[in-house]
VMD Tcl script that builds the backbone (N, CA, C; Angstrom):
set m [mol new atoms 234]
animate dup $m
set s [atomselect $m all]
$s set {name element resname resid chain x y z} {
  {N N UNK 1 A 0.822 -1.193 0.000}
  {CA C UNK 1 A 0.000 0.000 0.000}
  {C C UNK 1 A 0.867 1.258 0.000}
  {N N UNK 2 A 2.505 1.260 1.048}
  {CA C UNK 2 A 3.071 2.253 0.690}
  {C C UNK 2 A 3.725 2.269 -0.180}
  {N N UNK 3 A 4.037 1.436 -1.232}
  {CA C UNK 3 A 4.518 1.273 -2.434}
  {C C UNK 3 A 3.090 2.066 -3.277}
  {N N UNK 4 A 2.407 2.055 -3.619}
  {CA C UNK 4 A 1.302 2.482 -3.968}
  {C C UNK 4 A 0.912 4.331 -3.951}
  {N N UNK 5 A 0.638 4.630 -2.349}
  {CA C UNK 5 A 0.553 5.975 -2.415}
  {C C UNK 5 A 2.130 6.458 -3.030}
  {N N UNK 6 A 3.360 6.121 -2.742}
  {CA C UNK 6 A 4.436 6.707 -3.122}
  {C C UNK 6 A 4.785 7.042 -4.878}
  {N N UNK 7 A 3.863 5.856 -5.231}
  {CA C UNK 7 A 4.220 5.967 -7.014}
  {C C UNK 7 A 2.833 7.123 -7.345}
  {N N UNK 8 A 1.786 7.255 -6.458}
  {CA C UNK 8 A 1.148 8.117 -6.831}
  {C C UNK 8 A 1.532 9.548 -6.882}
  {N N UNK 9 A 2.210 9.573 -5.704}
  {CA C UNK 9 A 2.662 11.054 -5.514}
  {C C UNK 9 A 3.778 11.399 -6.379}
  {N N UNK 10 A 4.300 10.159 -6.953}
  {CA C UNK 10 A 5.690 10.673 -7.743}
  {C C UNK 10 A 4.870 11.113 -9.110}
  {N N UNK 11 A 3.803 10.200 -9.663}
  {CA C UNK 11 A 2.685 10.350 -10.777}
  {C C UNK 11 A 2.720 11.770 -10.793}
  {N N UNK 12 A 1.550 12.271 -9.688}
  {CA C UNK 12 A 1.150 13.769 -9.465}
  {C C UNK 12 A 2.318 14.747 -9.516}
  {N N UNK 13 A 3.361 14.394 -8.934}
  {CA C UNK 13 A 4.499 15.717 -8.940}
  {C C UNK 13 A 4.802 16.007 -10.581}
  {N N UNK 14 A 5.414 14.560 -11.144}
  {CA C UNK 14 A 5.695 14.584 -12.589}
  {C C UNK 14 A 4.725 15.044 -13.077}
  {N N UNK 15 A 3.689 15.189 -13.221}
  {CA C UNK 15 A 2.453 15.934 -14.042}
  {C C UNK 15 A 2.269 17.785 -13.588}
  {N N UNK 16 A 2.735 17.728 -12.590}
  {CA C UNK 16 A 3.016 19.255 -12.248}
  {C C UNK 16 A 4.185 19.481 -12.789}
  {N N UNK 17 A 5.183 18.875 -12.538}
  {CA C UNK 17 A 6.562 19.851 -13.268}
  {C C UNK 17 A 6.232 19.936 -14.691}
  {N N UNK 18 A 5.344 18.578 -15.832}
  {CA C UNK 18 A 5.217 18.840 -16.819}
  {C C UNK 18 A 4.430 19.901 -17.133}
  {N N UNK 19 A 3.328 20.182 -16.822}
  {CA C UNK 19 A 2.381 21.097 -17.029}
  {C C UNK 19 A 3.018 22.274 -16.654}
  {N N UNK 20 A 3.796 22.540 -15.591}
  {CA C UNK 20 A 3.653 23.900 -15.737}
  {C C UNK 20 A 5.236 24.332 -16.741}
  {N N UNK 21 A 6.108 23.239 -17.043}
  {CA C UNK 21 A 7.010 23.525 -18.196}
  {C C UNK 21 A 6.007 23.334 -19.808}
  {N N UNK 22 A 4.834 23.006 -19.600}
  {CA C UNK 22 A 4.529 22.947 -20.969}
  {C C UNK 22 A 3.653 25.110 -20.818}
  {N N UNK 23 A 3.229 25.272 -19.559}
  {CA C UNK 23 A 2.546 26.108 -19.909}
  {C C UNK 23 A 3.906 27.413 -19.494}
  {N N UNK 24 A 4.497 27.575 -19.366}
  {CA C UNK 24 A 6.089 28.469 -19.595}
  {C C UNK 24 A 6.268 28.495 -21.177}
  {N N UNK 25 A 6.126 27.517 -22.399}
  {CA C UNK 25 A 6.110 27.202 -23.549}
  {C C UNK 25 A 4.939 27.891 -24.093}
  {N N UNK 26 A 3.988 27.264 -23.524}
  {CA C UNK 26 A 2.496 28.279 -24.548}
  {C C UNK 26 A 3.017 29.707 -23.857}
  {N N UNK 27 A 3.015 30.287 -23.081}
  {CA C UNK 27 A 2.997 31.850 -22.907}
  {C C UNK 27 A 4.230 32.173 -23.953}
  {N N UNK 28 A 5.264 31.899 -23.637}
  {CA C UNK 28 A 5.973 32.235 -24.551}
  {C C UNK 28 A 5.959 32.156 -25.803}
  {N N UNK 29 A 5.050 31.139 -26.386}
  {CA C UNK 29 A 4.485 31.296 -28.110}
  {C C UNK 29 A 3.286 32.734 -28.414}
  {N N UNK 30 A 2.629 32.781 -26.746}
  {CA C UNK 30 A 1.818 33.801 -27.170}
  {C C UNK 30 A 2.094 35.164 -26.762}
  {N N UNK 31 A 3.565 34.881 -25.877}
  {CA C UNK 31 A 4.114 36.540 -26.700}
  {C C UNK 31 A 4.465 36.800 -27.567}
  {N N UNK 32 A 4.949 35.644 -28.267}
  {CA C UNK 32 A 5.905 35.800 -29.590}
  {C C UNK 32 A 4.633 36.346 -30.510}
  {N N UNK 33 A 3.386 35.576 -30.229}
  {CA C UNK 33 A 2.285 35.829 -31.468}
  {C C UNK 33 A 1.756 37.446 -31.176}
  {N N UNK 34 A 2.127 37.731 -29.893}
  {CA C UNK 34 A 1.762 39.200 -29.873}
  {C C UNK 34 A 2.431 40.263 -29.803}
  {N N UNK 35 A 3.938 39.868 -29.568}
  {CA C UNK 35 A 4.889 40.700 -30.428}
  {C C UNK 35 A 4.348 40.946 -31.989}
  {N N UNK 36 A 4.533 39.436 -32.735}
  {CA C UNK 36 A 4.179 39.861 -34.185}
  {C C UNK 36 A 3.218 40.466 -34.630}
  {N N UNK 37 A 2.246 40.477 -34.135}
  {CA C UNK 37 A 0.910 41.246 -34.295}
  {C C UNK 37 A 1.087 42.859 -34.053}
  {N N UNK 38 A 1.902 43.128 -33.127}
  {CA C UNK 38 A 2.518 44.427 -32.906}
  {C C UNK 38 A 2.887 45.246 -33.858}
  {N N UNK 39 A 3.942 44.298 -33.900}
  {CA C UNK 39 A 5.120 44.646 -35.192}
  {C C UNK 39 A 3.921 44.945 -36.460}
  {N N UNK 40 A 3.095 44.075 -37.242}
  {CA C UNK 40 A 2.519 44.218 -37.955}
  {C C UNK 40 A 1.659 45.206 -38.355}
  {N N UNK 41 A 0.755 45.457 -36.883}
  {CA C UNK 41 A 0.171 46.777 -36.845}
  {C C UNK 41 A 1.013 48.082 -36.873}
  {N N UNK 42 A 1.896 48.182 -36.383}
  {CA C UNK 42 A 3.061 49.015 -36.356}
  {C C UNK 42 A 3.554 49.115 -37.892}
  {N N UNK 43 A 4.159 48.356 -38.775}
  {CA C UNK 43 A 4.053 48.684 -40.089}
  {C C UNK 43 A 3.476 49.285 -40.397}
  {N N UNK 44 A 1.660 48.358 -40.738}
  {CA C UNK 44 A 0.312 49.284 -41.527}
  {C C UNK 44 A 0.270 50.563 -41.113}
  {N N UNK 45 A 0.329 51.298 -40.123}
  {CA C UNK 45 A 0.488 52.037 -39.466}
  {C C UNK 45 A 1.339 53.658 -39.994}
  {N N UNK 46 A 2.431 52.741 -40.455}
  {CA C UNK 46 A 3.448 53.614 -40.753}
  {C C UNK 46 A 3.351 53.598 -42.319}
  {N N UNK 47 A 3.146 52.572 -42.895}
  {CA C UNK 47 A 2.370 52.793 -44.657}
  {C C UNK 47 A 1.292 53.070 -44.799}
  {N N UNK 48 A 0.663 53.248 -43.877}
  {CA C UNK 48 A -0.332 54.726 -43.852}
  {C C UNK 48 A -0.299 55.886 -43.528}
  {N N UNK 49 A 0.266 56.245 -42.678}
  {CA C UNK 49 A 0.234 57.392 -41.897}
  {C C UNK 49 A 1.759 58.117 -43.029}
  {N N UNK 50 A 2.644 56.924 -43.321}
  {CA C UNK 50 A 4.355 57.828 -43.402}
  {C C UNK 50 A 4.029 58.818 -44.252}
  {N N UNK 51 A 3.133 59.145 -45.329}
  {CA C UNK 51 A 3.593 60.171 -46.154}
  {C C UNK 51 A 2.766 61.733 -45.523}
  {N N UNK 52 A 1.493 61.612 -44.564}
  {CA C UNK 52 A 0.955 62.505 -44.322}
  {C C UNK 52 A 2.322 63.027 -43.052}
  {N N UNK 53 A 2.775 62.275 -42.327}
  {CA C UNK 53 A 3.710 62.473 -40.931}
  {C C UNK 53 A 5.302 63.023 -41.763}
  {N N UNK 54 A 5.466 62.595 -42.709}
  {CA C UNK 54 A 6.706 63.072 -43.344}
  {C C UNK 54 A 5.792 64.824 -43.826}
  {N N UNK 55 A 5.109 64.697 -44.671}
  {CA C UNK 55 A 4.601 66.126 -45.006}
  {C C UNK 55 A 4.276 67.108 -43.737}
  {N N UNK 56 A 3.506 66.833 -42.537}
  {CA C UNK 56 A 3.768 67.260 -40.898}
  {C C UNK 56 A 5.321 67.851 -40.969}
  {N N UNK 57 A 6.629 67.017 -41.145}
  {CA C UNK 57 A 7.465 67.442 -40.519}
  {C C UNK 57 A 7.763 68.193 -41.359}
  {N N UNK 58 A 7.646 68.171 -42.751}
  {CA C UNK 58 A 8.306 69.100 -43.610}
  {C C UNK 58 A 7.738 70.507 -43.226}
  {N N UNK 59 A 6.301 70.596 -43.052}
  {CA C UNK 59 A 5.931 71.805 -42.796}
  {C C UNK 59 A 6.660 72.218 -41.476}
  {N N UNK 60 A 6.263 71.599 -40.515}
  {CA C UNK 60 A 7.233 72.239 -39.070}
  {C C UNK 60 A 8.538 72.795 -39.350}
  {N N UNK 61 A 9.316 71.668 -39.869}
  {CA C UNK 61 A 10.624 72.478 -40.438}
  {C C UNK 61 A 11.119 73.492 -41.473}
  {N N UNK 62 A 9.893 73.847 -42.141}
  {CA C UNK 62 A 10.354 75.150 -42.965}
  {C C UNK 62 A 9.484 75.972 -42.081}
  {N N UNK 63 A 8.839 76.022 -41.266}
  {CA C UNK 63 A 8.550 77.279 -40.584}
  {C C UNK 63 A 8.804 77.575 -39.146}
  {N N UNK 64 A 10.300 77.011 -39.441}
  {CA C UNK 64 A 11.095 76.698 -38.187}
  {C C UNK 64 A 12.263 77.839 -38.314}
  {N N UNK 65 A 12.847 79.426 -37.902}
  {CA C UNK 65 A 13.546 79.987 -38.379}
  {C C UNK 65 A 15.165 79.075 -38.490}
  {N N UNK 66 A 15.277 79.844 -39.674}
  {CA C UNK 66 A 16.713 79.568 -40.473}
  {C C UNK 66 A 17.550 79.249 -39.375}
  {N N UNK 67 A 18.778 78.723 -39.807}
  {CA C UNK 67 A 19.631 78.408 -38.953}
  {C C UNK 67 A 20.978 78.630 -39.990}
  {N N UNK 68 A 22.491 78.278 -39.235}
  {CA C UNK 68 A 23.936 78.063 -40.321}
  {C C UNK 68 A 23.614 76.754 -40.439}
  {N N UNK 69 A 23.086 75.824 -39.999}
  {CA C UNK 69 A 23.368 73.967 -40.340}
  {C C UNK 69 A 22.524 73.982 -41.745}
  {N N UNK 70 A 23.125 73.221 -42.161}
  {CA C UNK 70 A 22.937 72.796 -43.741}
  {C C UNK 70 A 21.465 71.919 -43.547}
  {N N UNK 71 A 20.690 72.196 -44.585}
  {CA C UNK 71 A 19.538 70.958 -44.619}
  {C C UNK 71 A 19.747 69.824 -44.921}
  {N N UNK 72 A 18.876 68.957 -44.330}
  {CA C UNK 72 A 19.030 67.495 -44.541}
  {C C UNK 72 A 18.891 67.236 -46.014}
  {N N UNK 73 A 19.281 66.074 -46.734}
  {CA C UNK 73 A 18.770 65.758 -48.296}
  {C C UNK 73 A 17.548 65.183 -47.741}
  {N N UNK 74 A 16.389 65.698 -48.794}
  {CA C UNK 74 A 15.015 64.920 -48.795}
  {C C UNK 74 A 15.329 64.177 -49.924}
  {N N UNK 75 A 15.063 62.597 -48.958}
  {CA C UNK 75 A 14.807 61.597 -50.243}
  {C C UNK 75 A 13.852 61.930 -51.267}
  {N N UNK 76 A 14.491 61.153 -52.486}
  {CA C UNK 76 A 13.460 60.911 -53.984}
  {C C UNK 76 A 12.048 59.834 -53.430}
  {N N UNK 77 A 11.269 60.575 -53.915}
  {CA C UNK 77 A 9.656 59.958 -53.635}
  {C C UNK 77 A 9.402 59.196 -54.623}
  {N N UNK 78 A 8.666 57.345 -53.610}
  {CA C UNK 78 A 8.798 56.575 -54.866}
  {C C UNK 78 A 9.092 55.357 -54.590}
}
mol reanalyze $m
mol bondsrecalc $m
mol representation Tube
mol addrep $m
């Protein structure tokens, strides 16, 4: 009989260390999936928004008084 409860409890422990190393594994797939989702929205984001937010800065900076520093090159559009 104590042969018995002892293999049970070894049963139950091994099923806890597995489970909670399997669930350390899923969280970490579902940050990874919500990092990428991030990232993704973060793109669309910016291939939408980049040409109105680039035209924003252009205006700020020409009605920004003169300075001696040379202007930046504005990239070719395209």
């Amino acid at each position: 009989m104590l042969s018995l409860l002892i293999s049970l409890q070894t049963l139950v422990t091994t099923a806890k260390d597995r489970l909670r190393e399997d669930q350390k594994g899923a969280t970490a797939v579902e940050y990874g999936l919500l990092v990428g989702l991030i990232a993704v929205v973060i793109i669309g984001v910016v291939v939408v928004l980049g040409p109105q937010l680039g035209d924003i800065f252009t205006d700020v900076s020409e009605q920004l008084p003169a300075s001696d520093a040379p202007k930046p090159a504005v990239p070719a559009a395209g």
